[in-house]
N, C-alpha and C positions, 0 to 999 in steps of 0.2 A: 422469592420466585427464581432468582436465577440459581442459589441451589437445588431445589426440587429440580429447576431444568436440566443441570448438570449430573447429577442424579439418574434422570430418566435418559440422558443421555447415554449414561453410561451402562444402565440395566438393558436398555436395548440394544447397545453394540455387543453387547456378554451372550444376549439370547441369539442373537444372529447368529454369532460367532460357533457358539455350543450348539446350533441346529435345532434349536425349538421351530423354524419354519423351513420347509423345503426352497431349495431355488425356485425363483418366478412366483412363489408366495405372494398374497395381496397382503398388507398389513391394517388392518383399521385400525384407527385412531380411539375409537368409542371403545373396544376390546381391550386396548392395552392400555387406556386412561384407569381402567378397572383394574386391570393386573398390576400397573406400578401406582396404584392409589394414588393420583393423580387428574389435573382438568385436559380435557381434549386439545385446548390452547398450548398448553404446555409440551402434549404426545407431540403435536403438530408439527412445532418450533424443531422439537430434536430430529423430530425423523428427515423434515428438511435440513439439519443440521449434517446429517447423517448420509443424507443425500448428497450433499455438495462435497462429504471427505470420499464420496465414493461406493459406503460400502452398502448404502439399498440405492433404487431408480425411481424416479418418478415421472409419469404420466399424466398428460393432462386431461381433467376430466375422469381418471380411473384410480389415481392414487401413490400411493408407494407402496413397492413391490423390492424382496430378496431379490438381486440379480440371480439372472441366468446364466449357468457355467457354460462358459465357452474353451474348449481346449485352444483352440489359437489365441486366445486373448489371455491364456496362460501365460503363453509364452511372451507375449508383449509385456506384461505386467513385469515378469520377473526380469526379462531385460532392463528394465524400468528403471527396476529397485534394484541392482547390480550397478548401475551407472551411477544412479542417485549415492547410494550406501557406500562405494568407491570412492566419490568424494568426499562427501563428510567424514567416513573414517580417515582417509589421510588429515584432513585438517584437525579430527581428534586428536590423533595421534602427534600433530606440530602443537595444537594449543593444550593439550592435557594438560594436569599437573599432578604430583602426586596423590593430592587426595581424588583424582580421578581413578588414579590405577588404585589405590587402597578401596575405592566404594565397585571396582570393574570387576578385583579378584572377591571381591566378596557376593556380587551376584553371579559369577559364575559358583563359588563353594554352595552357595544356596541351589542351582540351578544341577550341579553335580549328584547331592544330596538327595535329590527330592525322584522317586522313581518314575522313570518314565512311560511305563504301563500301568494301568488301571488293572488290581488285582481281579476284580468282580468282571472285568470286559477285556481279558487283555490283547484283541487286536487292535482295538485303538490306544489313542494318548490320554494321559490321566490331565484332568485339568489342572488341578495343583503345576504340575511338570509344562503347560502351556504356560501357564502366566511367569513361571521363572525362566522360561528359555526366551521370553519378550520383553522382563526387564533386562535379562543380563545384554540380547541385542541391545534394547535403549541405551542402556547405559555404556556400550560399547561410542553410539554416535553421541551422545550428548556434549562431551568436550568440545565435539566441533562449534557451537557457540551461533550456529543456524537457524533462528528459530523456522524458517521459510522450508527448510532442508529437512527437520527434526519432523517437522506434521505431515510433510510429503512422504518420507522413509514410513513414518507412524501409518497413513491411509492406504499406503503398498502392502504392509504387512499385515492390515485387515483384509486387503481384498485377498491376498494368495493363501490367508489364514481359512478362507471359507472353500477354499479348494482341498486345501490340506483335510478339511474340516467334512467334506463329502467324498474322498476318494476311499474307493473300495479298500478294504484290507489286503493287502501284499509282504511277499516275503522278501522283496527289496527293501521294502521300509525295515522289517524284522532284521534282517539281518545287516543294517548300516549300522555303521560305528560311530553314532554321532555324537559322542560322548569323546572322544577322542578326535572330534571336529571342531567340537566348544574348545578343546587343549591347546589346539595348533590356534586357533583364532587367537586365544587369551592372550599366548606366549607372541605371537605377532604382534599383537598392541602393546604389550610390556617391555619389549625390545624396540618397540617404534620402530619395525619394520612395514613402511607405508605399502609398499608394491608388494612385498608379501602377502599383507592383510587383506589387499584390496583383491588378492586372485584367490584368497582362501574362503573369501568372504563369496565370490562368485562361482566358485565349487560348491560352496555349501548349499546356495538356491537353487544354483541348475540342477544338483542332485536330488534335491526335494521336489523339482520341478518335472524331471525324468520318471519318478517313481511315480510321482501322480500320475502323467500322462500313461506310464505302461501299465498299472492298475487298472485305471478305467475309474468313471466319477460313479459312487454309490446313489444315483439317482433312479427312475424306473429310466428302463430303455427306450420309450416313445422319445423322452429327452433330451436323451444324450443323441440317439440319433439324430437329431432334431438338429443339434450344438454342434456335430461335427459334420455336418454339410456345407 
């Protein structure tokens, strides 16, 4: 049981994340116990799971729902995770060892490798290129030895993953060099440059955070108007 939960845990934070359902989406339980073959007990368990790290809501009497984007709560988020990810990276960077930095440079080589457009779509991100830019993050904090700190940083970077995840196509995003942003971060932790890291590391979000906001979120416009009132 508690694999199938972890399991289904994990096939609905993927669906969220990849936009199988619009923000403000209702999710039912009896729908997606079908989809990840699975009991409704089980849907249930995760999606409150799911709930509590932040990235659906729940209401009482109505259910759970994809949150609704909100551009000021943007902005709070990634303050958030700038503050949060400041810390833990410095104490990675005090308690690392080297097989930290030998398993760091090797998810960035992976993370470098792997193209970051989708040939078939290419104004968005290709997934492949999402899931190594979020191990090589983790693995950036992990040394820090937090486990309180590691699932906090982890639920930040799903919620501003679902923004990233709905913002319209922009030729900010096109043309950052954020490949050359992973370099400077790398070469900061391998130098154990803590205050380095920590201002490279909060250039990199507010950057991502910026482009979002000056795009505008790929939702309909009743929506968004709606979110920035």
């Amino acid at each position: 049981m508690a694999e199938a939960g972890g399991q289904t845990v994990d096939g609905i934070r993927r669906a969220v994340l990849g936009g199988s359902w619009r923000p403000g989406e209702r999710l039912a339980p009896v729908a997606l116990a079908e989809r990840f073959g699975t009991s409704s007990t089980v849907v249930r368990e995760a999606l409150t799971r799911l709930a509590g790290d932040g990235l659906l809501t729940w209401e009482r009497n109505r259910g759970f729902f994809v949150p609704e984007l909100e551009p000021r709560e943007l902005r709070d988020l990634t303050e958030l995770r700038c503050v949060t990810e400041e810390l833990a990276s410095r104490l990675a960077v005090e308690r690392g060892d080297l097989q930290w930095e030998s398993d760091l440079i090797a998810a960035h080589h992976q993370l470098s490798r792997t193209p970051r457009r989708d040939q078939e779509d290419p104004e968005h991100i290709a997934d492949p290129w999402s899931v190594a830019h979020r191990s090589f993050h983790a693995k950036l904090l992990e040394a820090c030895a937090s486990a309180p700190m590691i699932r906090l940083a982890d639920n930040l970077a799903d919620s501003t993953e679902l923004y990233r995840r709905w913002a319209a196509p922009s030729r900010g995003a096109a043309e950052r060099d954020v490949e050359q942003e992973h370099r400077d971060i790398l070469e900061a932790a391998l130098a154990r440059d803590a205050s380095g890291l920590a201002k490279l590391l909060r250039r990199h979000y507010e950057r991502t955070m910026h482009i979002v906001l000056e795009a505008g979120l790929d939702v309909p416009a009743a929506e968004l108007a709606a979110a920035e009132k």
